[in-house]
C-alpha positions in Angstrom: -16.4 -0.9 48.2 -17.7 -0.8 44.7 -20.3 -3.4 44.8 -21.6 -1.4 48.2 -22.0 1.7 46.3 -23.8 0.1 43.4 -25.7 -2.1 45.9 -26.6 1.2 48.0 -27.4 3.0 44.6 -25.0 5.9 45.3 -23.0 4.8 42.2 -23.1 3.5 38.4 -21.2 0.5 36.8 -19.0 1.5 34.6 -19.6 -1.0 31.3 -16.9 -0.4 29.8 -14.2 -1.8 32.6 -16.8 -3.5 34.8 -15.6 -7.4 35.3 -17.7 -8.3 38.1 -20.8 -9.6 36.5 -22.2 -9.3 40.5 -21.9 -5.7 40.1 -24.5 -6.0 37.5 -26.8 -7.9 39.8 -26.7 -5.4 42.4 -27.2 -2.2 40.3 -30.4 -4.2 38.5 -31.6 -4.5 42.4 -30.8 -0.7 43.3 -32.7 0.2 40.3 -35.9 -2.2 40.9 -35.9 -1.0 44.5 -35.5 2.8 43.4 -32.5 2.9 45.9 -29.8 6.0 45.9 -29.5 7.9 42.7 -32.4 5.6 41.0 -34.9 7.2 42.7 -34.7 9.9 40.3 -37.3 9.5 37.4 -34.3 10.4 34.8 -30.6 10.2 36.3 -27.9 10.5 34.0 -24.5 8.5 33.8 -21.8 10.3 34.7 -20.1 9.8 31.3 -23.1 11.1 29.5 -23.3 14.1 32.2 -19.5 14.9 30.8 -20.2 14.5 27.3 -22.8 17.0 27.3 -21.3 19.2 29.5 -18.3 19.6 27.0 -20.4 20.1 23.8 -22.1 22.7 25.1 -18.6 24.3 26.7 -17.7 23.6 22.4 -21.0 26.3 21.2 
């Protein structure tokens, strides 16, 4: 299920627990191909999405 996501471009590898060096692969494909979420000209990770979402709840 995860490598379809990424493959599909409807979701991000994770770096920091990703194993699967395949996974890799396929997100490098999704993004050449501008596939899913990589057809926006900026997307954000979800982590970094978080991140800045709680700094600016901490202002």
């Amino acid at each position: 299920m995860n490598a379809q996501m990424v493959e599909l471009g409807m979701a991000w590898v994770y770096r920091r627990f990703a194993k699967d060096s395949v996974l890799f692969e396929l997100e490098r494909q999704a993004q050449a191909d501008k596939r899913g979420l990589w057809a926006d000209s900026d997307p954000v990770a979800p982590w970094e999405y978080r991140h800045n979402k709680r700094a600016q709840a901490a202002l």
